[in-house]
C-alpha positions as CSV (number, residue, x, y, z in Angstrom):
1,X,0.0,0.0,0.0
2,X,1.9,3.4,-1.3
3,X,1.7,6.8,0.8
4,X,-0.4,9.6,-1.0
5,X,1.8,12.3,-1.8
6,X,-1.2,14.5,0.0
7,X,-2.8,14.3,3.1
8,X,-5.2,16.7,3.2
9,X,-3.1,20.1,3.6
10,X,0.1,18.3,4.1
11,X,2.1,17.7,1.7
12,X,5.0,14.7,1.9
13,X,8.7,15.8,0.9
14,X,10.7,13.1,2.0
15,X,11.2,10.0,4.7
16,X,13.1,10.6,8.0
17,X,12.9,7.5,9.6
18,X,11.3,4.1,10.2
19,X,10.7,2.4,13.8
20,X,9.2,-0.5,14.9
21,X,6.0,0.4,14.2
22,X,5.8,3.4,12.6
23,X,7.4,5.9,9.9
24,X,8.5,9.5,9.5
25,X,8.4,11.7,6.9
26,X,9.0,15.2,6.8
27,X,5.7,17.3,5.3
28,X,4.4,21.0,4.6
29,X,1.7,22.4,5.9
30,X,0.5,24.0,2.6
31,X,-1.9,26.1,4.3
32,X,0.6,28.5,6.7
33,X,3.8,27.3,4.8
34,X,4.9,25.4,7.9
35,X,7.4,22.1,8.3
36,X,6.1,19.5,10.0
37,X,6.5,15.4,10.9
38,X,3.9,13.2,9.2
39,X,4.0,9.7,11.6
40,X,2.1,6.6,10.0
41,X,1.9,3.3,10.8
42,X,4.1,0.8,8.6
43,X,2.0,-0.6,6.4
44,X,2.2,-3.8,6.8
45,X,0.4,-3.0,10.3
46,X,-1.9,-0.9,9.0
47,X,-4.7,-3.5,9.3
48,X,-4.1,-4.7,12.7
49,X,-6.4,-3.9,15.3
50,X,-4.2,-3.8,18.3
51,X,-1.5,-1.4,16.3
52,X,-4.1,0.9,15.4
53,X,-5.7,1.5,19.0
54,X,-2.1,1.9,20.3
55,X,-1.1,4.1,17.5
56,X,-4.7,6.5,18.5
57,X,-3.6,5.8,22.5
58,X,-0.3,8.0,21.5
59,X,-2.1,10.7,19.6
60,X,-4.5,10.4,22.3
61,X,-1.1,10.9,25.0
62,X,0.5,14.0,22.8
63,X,-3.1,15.6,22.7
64,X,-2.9,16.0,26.0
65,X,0.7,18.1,26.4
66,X,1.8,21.1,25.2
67,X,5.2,21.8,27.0
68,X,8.6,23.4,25.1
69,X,10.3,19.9,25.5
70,X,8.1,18.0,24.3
71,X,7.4,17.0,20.6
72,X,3.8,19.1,20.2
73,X,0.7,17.2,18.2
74,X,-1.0,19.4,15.6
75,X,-3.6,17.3,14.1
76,X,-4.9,13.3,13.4
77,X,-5.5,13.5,10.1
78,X,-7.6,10.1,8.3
79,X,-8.0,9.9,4.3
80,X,-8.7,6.6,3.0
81,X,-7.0,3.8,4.7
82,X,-4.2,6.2,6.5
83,X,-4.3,6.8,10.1
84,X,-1.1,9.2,10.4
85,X,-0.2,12.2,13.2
86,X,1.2,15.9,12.3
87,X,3.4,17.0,14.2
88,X,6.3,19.1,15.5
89,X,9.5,18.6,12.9
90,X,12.2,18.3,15.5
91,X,15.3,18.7,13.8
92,X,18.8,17.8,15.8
93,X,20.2,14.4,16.9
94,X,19.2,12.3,19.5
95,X,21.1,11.3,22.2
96,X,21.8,8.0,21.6
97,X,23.4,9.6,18.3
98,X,25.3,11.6,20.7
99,X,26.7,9.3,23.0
100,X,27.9,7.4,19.8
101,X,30.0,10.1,18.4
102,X,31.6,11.3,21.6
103,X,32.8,7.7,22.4
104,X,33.3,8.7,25.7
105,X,30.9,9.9,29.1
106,X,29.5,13.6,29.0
107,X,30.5,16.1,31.1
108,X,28.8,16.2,34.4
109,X,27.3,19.8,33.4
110,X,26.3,19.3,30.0
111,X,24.1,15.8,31.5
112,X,22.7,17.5,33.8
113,X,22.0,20.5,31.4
114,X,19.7,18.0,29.6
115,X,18.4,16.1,32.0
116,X,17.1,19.4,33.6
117,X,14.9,20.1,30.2
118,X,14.0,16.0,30.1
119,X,12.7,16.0,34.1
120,X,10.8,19.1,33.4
121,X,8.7,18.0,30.1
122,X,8.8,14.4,32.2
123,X,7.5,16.2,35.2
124,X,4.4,18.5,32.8
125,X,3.6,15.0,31.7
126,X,3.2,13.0,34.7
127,X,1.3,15.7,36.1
128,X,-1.1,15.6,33.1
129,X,-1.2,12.1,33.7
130,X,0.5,10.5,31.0
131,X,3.4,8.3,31.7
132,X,5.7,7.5,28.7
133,X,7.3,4.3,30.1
134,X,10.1,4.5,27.2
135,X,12.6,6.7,28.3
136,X,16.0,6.1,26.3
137,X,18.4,8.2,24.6
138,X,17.0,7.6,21.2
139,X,13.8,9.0,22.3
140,X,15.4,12.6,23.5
141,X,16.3,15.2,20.8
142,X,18.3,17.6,20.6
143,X,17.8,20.9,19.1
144,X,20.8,23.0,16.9
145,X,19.8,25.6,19.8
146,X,20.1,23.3,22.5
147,X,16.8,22.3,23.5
148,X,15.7,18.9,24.1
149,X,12.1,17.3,23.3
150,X,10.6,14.3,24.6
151,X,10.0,12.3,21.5
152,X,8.0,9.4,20.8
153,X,5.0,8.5,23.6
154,X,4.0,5.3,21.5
155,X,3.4,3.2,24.5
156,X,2.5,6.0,26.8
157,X,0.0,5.0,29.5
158,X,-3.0,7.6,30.6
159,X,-3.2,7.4,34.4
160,X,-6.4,6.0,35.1
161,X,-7.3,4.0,31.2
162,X,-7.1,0.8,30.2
163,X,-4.5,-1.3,29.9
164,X,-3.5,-1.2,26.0
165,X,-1.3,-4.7,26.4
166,X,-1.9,-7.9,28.4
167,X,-1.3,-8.4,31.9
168,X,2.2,-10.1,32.3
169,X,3.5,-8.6,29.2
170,X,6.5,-6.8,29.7
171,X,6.5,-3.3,27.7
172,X,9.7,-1.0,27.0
173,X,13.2,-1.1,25.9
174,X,14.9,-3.7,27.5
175,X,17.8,-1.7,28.2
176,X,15.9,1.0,30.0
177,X,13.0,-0.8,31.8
178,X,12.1,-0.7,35.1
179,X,11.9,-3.7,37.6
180,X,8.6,-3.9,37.4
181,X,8.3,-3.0,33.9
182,X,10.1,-6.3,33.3
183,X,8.5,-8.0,35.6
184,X,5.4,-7.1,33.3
185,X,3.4,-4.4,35.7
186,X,2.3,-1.1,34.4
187,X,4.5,1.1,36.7
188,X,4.0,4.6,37.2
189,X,5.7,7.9,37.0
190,X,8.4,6.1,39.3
191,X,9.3,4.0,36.3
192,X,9.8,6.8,34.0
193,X,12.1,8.1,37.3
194,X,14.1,4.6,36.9
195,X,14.6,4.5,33.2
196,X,15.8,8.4,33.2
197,X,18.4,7.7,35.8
198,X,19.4,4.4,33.7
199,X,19.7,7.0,30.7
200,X,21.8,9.8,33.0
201,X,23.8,6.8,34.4
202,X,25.0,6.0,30.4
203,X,25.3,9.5,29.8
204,X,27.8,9.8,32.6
205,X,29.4,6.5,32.4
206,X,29.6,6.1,29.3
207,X,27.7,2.9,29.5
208,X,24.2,1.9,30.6
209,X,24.5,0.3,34.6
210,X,23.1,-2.9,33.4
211,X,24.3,-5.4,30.3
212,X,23.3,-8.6,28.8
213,X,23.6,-10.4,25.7
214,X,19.7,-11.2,25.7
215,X,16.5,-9.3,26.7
216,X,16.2,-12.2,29.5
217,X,19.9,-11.6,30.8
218,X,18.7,-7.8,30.6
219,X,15.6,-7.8,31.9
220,X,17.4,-10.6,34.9
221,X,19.7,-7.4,36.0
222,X,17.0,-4.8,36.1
223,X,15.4,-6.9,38.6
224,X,18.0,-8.7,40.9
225,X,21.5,-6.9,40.2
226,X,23.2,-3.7,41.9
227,X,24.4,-1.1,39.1
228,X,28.5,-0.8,39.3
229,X,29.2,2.6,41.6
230,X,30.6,5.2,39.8
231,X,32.8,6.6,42.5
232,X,35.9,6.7,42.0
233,X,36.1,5.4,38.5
234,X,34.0,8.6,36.8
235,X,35.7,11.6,37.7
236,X,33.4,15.1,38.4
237,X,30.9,12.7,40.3
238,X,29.9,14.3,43.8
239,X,29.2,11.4,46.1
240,X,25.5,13.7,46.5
241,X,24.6,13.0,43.0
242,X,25.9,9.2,42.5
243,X,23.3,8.7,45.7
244,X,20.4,10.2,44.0
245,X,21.2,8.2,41.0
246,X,21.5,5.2,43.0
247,X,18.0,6.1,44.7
248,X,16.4,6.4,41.2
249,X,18.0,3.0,40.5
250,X,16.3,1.2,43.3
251,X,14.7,-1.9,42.3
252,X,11.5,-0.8,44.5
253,X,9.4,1.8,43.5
254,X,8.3,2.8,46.8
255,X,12.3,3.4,47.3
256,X,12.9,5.6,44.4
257,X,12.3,9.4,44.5
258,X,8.0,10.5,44.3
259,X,8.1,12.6,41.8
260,X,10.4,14.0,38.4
261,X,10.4,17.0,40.4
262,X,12.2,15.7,43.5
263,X,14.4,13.8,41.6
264,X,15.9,16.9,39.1
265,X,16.1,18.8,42.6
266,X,18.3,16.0,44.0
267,X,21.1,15.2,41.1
268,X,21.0,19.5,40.9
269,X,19.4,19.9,37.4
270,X,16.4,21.8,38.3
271,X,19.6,24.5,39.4
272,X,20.3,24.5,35.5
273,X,17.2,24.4,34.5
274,X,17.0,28.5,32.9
275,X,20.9,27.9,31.6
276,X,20.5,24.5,30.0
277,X,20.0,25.0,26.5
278,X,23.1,27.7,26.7
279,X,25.3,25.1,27.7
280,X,23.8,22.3,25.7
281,X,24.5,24.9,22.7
282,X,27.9,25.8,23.8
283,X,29.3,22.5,23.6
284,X,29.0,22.9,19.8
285,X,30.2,18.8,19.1
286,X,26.6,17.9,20.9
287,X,25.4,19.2,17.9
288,X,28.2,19.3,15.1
289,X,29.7,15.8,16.1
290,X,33.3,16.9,16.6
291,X,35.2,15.4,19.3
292,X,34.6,16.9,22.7
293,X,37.2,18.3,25.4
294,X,36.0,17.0,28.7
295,X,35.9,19.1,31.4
296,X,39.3,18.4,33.1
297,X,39.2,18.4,36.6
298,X,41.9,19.2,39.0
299,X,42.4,15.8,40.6
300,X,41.0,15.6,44.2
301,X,43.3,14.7,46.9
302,X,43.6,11.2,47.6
303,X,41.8,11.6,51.5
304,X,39.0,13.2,49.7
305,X,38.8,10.6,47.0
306,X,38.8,7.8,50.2
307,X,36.2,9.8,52.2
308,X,33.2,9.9,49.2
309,X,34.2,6.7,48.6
310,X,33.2,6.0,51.7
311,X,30.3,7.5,51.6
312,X,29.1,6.2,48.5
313,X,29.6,2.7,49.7
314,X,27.5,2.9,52.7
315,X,24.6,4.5,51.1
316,X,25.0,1.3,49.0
317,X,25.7,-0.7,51.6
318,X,22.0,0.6,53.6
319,X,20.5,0.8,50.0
320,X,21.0,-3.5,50.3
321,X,19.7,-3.8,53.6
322,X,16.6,-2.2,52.7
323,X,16.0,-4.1,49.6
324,X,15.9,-7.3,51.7
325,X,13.0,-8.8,52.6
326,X,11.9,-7.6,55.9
327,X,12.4,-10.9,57.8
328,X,16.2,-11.1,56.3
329,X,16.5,-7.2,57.9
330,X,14.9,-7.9,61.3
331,X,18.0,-11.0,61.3
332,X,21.1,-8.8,60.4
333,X,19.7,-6.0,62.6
334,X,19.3,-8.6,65.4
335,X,23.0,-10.1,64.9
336,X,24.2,-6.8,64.5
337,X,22.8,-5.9,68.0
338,X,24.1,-8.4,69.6
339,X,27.8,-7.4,67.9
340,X,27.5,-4.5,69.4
341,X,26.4,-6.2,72.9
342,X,29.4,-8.1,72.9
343,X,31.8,-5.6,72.0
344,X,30.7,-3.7,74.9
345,X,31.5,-6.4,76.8
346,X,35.1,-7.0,75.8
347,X,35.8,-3.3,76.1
348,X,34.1,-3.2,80.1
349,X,36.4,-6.5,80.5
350,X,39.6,-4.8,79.1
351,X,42.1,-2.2,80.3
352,X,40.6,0.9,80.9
353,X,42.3,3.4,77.3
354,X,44.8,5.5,78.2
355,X,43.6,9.8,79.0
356,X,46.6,10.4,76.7
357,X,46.6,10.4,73.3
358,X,50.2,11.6,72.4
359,X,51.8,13.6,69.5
360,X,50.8,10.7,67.2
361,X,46.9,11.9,67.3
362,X,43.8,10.4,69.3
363,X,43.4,6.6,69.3
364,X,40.6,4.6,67.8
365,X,37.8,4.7,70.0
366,X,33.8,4.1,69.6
367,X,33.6,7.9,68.2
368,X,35.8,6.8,65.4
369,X,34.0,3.4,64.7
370,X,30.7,5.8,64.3
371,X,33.0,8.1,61.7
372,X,34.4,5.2,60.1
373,X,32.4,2.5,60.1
374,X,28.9,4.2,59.4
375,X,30.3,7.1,57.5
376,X,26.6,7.7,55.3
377,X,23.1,6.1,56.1
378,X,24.2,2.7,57.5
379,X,21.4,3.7,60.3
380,X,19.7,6.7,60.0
381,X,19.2,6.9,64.2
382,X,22.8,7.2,64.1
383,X,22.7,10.2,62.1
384,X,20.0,12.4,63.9
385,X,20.3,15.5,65.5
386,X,21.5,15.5,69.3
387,X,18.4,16.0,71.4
388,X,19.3,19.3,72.6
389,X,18.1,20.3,69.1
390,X,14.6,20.8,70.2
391,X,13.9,24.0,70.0
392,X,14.2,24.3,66.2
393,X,11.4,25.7,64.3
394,X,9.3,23.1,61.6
395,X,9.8,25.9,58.9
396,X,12.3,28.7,60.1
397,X,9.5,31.7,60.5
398,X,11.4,33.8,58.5
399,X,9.7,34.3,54.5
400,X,7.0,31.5,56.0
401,X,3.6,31.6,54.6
402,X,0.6,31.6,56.6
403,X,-1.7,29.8,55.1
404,X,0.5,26.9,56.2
405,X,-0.4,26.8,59.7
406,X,2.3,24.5,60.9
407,X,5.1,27.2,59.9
408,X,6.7,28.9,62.7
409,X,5.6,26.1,65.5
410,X,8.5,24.9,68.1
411,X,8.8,21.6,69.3
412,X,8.3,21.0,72.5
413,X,11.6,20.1,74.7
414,X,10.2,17.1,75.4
415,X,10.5,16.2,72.2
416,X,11.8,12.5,71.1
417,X,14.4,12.5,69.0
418,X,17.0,9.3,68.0
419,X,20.2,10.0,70.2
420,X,23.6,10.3,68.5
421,X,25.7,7.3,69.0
422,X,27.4,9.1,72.0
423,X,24.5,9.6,74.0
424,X,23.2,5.4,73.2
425,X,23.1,3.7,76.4
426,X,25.4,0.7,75.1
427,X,28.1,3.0,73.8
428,X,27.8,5.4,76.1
429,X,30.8,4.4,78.1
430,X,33.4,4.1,74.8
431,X,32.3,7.2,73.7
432,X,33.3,8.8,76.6
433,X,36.5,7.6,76.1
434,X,36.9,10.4,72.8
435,X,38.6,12.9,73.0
436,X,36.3,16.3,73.2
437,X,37.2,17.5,69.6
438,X,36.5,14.1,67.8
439,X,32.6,14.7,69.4
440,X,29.8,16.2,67.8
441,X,29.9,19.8,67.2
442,X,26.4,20.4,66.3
443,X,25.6,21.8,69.7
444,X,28.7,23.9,69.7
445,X,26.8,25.5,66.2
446,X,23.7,26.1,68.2
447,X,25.6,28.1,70.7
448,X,27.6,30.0,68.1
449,X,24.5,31.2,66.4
450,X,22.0,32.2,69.5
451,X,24.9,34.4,70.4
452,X,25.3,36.3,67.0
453,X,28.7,34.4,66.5
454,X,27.8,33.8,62.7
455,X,31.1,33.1,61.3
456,X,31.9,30.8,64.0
457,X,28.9,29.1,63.4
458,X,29.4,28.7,59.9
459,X,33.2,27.5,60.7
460,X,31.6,24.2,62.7
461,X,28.8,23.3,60.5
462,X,31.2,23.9,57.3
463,X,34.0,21.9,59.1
464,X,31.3,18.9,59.8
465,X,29.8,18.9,56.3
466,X,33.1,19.0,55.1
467,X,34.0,15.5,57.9
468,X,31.0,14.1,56.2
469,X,28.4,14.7,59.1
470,X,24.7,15.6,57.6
471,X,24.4,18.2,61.0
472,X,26.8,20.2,58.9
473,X,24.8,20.4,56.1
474,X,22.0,20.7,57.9
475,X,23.5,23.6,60.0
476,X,24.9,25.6,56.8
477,X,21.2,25.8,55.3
478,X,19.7,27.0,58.5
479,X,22.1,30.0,58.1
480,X,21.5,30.7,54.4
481,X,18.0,30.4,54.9
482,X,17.9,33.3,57.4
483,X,21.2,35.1,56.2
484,X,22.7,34.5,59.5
485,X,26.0,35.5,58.9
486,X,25.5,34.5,54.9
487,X,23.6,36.3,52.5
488,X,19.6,35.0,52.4
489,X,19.7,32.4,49.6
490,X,16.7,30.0,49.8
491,X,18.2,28.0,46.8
492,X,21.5,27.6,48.9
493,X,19.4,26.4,52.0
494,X,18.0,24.1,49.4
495,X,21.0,22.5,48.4
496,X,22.5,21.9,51.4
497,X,18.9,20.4,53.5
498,X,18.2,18.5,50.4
499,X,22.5,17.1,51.0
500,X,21.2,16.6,55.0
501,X,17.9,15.0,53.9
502,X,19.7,12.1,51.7
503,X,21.7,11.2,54.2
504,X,18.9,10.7,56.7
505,X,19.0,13.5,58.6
506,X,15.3,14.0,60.3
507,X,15.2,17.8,61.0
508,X,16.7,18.4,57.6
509,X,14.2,16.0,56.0
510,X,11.3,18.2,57.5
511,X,12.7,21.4,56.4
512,X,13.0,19.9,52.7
513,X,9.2,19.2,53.6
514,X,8.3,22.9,54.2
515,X,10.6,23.8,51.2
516,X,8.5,21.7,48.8
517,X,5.1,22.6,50.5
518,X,5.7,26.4,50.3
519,X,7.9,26.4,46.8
520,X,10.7,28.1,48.5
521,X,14.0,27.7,47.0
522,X,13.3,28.3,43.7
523,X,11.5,24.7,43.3
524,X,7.5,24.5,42.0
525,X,5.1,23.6,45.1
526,X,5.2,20.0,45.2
527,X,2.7,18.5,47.7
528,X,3.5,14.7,47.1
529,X,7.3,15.4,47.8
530,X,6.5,17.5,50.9
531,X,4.4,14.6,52.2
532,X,7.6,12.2,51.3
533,X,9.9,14.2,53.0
534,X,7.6,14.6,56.4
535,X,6.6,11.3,56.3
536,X,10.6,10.6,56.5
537,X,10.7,12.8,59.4
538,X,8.1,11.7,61.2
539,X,9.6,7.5,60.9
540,X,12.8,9.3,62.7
541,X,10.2,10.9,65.0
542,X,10.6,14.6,64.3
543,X,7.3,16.1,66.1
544,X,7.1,19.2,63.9
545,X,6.6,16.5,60.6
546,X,4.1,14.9,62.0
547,X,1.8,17.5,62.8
548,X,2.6,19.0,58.9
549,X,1.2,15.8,57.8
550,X,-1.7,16.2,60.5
551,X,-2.0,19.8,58.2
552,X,-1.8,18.2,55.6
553,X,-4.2,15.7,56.1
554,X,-7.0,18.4,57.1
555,X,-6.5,20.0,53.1
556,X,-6.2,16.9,51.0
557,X,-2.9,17.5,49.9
558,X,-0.4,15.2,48.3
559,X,-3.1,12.3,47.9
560,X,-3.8,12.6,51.6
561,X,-7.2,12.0,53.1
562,X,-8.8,14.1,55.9
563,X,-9.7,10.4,58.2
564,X,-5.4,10.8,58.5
565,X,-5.4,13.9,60.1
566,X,-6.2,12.7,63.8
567,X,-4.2,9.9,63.6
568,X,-0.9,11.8,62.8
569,X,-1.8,14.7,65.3
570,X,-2.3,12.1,68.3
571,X,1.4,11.2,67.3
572,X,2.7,14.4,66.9
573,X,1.3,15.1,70.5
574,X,2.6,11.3,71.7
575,X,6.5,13.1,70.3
576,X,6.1,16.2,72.3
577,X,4.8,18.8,69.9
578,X,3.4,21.6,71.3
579,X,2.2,24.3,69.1
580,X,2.2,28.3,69.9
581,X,-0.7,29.6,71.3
């Protein structure tokens, strides 16, 4: 069956491409002079059924969307026996074609430059309801100016519609599904979270995080097999950014970030967002295919190298434990208590250490094992604030909006909080034993700032973010985010409670909350990651989270119901919160 050389006002000029199920060809739209892409399905599946209602499903997806990154829909056109779509002519190459002439990993900015304008067409869609579920660098464009489009929503699903293949049967690009993609599931707007990071991952790397030299062997490592870490063998990788890529990457959905949104906030593209198509155009062999100059940089020194190693590894490490069944978690927890136990015991049975530590530096005692040993999220307890923290406010009253009327609340100083590994009854003892500058600063920050001492302040919590310890971080966006000492920058405070939050810090979990429920920080209102980040609190039993969710609750935001509200308002009370009269 030949192609008309007419479609109604469009006229065909010549063939761009052929896919699976469908062709290209570029057209004109003789009536207004414009270039456009003519889609139709190949012929030869023309007459089946099940092609054809998947083939309306898309147009029926792209009707739906009108966003700058994403490939628009002008018109479904039928004359005769031809079902075809005009659309947007994207011009550029894709990023597959990219990554093929380069022959070697991006640079971190210039990924990130287009993963800001993917997460944000990604982000439009999902919130229109339509989730594309085959996200790969063949389906991403790129523009001679620099911007991206979304291309190609053939098996897109509309939230809420029926199911356009059988259950069971696995839908996607093997190289790019999610778990439960493969597993055959529809997935949500988590799996499009999952197959973008899988995409940013090759774009990075070089190389996709999963191989195999079948679809099973693929679809096999999708569902049961770590992705390779990228510290230390990609350099430019900040140990913050291979950790939300590894979130993105987990193999439950439940695990991975709730929204596009949260998840462009957390590698730092939503930062680049109004500067990426400058720097996607300035690095003219994106679009000209001449070999690119990486950007070099200066090697980092070989302590700094061990320490986000570090790092990296036991977000991995924590990132296992909680993709074990819960039975296998409540086993290793339990032998790791009684490690502990018996450790304890052996050090009461021993000599008592030695007061004096000598020229050649302190010696290893328990505070060291928590520095060492648990370095990132090997258990978030370990990580929280010190109880003296509770006098902190839920939302920092400063630039708080009232029509949230959990901002500006203090905690109660009754409030429960998980002790630092210091203050744990069982290690209470060794910890003792430190010497007074290996212990937790965090309260000498508190002190520094109630008196006005702002650059001291800074000087701890810098000196801790830098040691690795989320109170740092946590502490450095408390003082941009009231210009204590610093000028005012939400999107600073951002950065560095979002750094906190990821590493399971509780108070900087909640703040991220209030960030995402007011839209401070330069991020878009975001009521399903608010109620993520709270509902993080709250499981490390920050008061001031719970009773935001109780708020919450009460207005029906981020898919909450109002029979909630009680529920987490008796707990917030149970963990000491007391609001202002």
């Amino acid at each position: 069956m030949s192609l008309p050389r007419m479609i109604g006002p469009y006229q065909i000029t010549e063939r761009l491409a052929t896919g699976g199920a469908g062709e290209v060809y570029a057209g004109i739209d003789t009536k207004v002079g414009r270039e456009v892409a003519i889609k139709f399905l190949r012929p030869e599946l023309a007459g089946d059924s099940s092609y054809v209602d998947r083939f309306l499903a898309e147009a029926k997806s792209l009707g739906r969307l009108n966003h700058p990154n994403i490939a628009t829909l002008y018109a479904l056109p039928q004359e005769d026996d031809h079902v075809c779509m005009i659309m947007e002519l994207v011009r550029g190459r894709t990023v597959e074609q990219i990554i093929q002439e380069r022959r070697r990993p991006l640079a971190v900015r210039e990924s990130l430059a287009i993963l800001a304008q993917v997460t944000d067409g990604l982000a439009y869609a999902h919130d229109q309801g339509v989730i594309h579920r085959d996200i790969k660098p063949s389906n991403l464009m790129v523009t001679e100016s620099g911007r991206v489009k979304i291309m190609d929503f053939g098996i897109a699903r509309v939230r809420g519609s029926d199911r356009m293949t059988r259950m069971g049967s696995a839908v996607g690009t093997p190289l790019y599904m999610s778990p439960e993609q493969c597993r055959g599931l529809e997935g949500d707007e988590r799996s499009d979270i999952y197959s973008l990071a899988v995409v940013l991952y090759e774009l990075l790397a070089g190389s996709p995080p999963f191989k195999g030299d079948t679809d099973y062997e693929l679809t096999r490592a999708h569902i049961g097999t770590l992705p390779p870490p990228l510290i230390p063998r990609i350099s430019g990788i900040d140990p913050s950014l291979e950790s939300a890529i590894m979130i993105a990457l987990s193999k439950r959905p439940e695990q991975r970030f709730p929204t596009m949104r949260a998840f462009s906030d957390a590698i730092g593209a939503t930062a680049l967002r109004g500067d990426a198509t400058a720097i996607i155009h300035n690095h003219t062999s994106l679009i000209q295919g001449a070999t690119a100059t990486q950007e070099t940089a200066k090697p980092p020194a070989l302590h700094t190298v061990a320490l986000a190693l570090a790092r990296s590894r036991a977000a991995t490490v924590m990132r296992r434990f909680k993709g074990l069944h819960p039975a296998v978690q409540g086993v290793l927890a339990g032998a790791f208590a009684v490690a502990i136990v018996a450790g304890v015991f052996l050090l009461r049975a021993g000599p008592e250490p030695s007061p004096s530590y000598g020229t050649s530096g302190p010696s290893q005692t328990a505070t060291d094992f928590k520095s060492r040993a648990v370095g990132g999220p090997l258990d978030q307890s370990s990580r929280m604030a010190p109880t003296n923290m509770t006098q902190e406010k839920l939302s920092v009253s400063e630039g708080c909006n009232t029509s949230f009327p959990d901002c500006g609340r203090t905690a109660s100083k009754t409030q429960v909080q998980p002790q630092p590994i210091e203050q744990q009854p069982s290690l209470r003892m060794e910890a003792s034993n430190a010497p007074e500058t290996d212990k937790p600063k965090f309260a000498d920050f508190e002190t520094a700032e109630k008196q006005g001492n702002y650059p001291e302040a800074y000087t701890i919590a810098k000196g801790m973010d830098k040691s690795g310890d989320p109170a740092g971080a946590y502490g450095l966006g408390l003082l941009y985010f009231r210009g204590n000492g610093v000028p005012s920058d939400q999107q600073q405070a951002f950065y560095y409670f979002s750094k906190a939050a990821h590493e399971g810090y509780g108070m900087a979990q909640s703040k991220l909350g209030v960030m995402y429920h007011q839209g401070f920080g330069g991020v878009r209102k975001d009521y399903e990651s608010a109620r993520y980040w709270f509902e993080k609190a709250a499981a490390s039993g920050v008061a001031e989270a719970m009773s935001a969710l109780s708020g919450m609750c009460h207005r029906r935001e981020g898919k909450l119901k109002p029979d909630c509200e009680q529920d987490w308002s008796d707990r917030a009370a149970k963990a000491g919160y007391i609001p202002e009269p």
